[in-house]
SEROSE-391230 format. One record per residue (C-alpha): residue number from 1; residue in one letter; y, z, x. Coordinates in Angstrom, 3 decimals. Layout:
num/residuo/yy/zz/xx
NUM/A/Y/Z/X .
...
This chain:
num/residuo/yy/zz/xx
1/X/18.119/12.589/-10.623 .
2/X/19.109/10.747/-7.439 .
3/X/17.032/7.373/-6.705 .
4/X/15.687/9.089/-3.465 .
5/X/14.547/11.883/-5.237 .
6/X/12.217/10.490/-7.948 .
7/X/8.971/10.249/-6.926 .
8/X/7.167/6.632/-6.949 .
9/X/5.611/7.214/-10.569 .
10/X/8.564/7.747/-12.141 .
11/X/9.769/4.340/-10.550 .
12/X/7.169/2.523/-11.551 .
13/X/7.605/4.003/-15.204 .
14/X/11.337/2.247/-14.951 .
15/X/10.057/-0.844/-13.666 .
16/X/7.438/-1.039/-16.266 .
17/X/10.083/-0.635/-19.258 .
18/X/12.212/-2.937/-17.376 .
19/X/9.568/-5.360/-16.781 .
20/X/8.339/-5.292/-20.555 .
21/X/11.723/-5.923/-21.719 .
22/X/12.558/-8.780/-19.275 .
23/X/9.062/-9.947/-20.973 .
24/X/7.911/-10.321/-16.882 .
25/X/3.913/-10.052/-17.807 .
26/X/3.152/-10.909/-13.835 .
27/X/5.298/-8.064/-12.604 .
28/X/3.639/-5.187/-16.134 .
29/X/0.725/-6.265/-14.710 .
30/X/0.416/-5.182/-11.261 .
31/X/2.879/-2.472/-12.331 .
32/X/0.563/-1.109/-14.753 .
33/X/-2.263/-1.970/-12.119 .
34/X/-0.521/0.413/-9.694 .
35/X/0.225/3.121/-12.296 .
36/X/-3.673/2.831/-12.910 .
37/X/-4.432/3.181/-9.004 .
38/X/-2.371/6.433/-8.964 .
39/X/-3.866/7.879/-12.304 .
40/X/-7.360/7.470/-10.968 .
41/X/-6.847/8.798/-7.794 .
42/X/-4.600/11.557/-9.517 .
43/X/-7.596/12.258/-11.645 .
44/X/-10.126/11.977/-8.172 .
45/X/-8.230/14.639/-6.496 .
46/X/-8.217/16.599/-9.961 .
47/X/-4.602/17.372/-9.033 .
48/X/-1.086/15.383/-9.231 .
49/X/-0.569/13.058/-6.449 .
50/X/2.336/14.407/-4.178 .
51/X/4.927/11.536/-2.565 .
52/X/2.449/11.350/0.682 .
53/X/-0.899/10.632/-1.127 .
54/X/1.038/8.265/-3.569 .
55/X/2.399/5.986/-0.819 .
56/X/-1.541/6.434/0.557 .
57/X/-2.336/4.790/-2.765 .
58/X/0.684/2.097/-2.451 .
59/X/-0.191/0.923/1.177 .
60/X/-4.039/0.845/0.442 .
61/X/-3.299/-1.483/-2.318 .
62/X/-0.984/-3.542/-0.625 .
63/X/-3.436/-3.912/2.595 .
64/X/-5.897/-4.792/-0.139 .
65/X/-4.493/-8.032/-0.905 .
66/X/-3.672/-8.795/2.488 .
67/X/-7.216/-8.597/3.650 .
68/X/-7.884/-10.617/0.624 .
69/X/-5.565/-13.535/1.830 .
70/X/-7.646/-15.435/4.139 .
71/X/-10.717/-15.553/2.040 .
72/X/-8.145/-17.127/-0.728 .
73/X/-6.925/-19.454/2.366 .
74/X/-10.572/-20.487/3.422 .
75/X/-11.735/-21.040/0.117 .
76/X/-9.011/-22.908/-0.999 .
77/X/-7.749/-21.180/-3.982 .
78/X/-4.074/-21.911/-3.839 .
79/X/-3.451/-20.480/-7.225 .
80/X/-4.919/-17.383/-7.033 .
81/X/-3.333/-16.968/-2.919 .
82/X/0.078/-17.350/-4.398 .
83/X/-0.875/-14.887/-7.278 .
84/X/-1.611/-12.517/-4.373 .
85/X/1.132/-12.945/-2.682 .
86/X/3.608/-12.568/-5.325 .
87/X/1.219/-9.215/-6.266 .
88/X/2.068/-8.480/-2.365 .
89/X/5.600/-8.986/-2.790 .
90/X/6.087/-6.707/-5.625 .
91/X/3.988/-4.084/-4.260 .
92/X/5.844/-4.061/-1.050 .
93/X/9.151/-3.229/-2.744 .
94/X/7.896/0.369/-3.525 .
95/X/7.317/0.937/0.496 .
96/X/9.681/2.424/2.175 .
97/X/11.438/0.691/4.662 .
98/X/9.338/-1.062/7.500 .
99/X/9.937/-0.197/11.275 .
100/X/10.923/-3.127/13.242 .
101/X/8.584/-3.996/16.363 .
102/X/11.684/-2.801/18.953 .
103/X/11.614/0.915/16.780 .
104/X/8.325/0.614/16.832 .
105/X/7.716/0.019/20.794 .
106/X/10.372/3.047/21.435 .
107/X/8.088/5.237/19.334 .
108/X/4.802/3.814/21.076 .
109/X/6.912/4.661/24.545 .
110/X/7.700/8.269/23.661 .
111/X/3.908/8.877/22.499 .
112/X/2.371/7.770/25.518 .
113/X/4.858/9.638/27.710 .
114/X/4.497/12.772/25.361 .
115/X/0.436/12.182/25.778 .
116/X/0.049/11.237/29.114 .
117/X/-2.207/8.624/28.504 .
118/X/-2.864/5.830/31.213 .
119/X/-5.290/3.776/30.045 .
120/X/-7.315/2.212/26.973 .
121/X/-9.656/4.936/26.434 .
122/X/-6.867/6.992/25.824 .
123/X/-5.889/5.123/22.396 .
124/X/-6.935/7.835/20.440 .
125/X/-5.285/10.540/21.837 .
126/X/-1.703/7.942/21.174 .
127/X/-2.623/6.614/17.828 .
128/X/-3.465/10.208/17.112 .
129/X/0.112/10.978/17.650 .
130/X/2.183/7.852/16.231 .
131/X/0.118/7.602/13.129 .
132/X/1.303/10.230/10.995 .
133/X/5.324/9.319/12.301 .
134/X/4.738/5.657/10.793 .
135/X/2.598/6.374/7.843 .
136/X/3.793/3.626/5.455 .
137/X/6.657/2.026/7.640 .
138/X/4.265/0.406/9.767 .
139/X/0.873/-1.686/9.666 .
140/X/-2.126/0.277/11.886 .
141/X/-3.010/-2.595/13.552 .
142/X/0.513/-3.783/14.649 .
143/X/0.768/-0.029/16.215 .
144/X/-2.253/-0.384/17.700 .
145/X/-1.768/-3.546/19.213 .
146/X/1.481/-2.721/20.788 .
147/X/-0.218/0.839/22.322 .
148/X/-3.187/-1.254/23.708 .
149/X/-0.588/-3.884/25.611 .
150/X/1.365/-0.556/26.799 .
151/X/-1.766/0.501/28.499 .
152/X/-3.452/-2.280/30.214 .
């Protein structure tokens, strides 16, 4: 099976064996963390995950952590903020590529123009659009942000 075509599970059960031979405990553990995450919501949905719901899973658990940062930051917890961002880090590899902010304003062009929308209360009607295109390449409220500075 080509690397492109296995879904993100069977990665993950790769990683893990490669992980528990390298005798990486860090990287098992948000591994086996993830593999959790995608059981339980596998076992939610009473129904296998399919490659969309599974990066769902990956990019909530990733945005997670990076919600968690600043409390980490604020409370001055320098251990457990470089735990999460090494959790962040390892996550991330299992996301598909991410959209660079010039793709990303060409795609926020081309859904305005397709929409017709003018100004701010039209944000919906955009987002709407680009949302599904850069479901897991992109963060929500980078897109956002660059749709709200396109229509002022």
């Amino acid at each position: 099976m080509a690397e492109a075509e296995k879904s993100l599970s069977e990665k993950l059960i790769e990683e893990q064996k490669e992980a528990q031979k390298a005798r990486d405990k860090f990287r098992l553990s948000v591994i086996r963390m993830l593999r959790s995450e995608l059981q339980n919501s596998a076992i939610a949905k009473n129904a296998p995950l399919d490659a969309e719901e599974e990066l769902a899973v990956l990019t909530r658990e990733v945005k997670k952590r990076q919600e968690s940062l600043d409390d980490y930051r604020k409370a001055n917890r320098q251990q457990l903020l470089e735990d999460l961002e090494r959790e962040i880090e390892i996550l991330k590899k299992y996301l598909p590529e991410q959209l660079s902010e010039a793709e990303l304003e060409t795609m926020v062009q081309e859904a305005i123009a397709a929409t017709g929308a003018e100004t701010k209360r039209e944000i919906g009607k955009v987002m709407g659009m680009l949302m599904p295109r850069v479901k897991g390449k992109a963060d929500g409220n980078v897109v956002r942000r660059l749709v709200e500075e396109k229509l002022q």
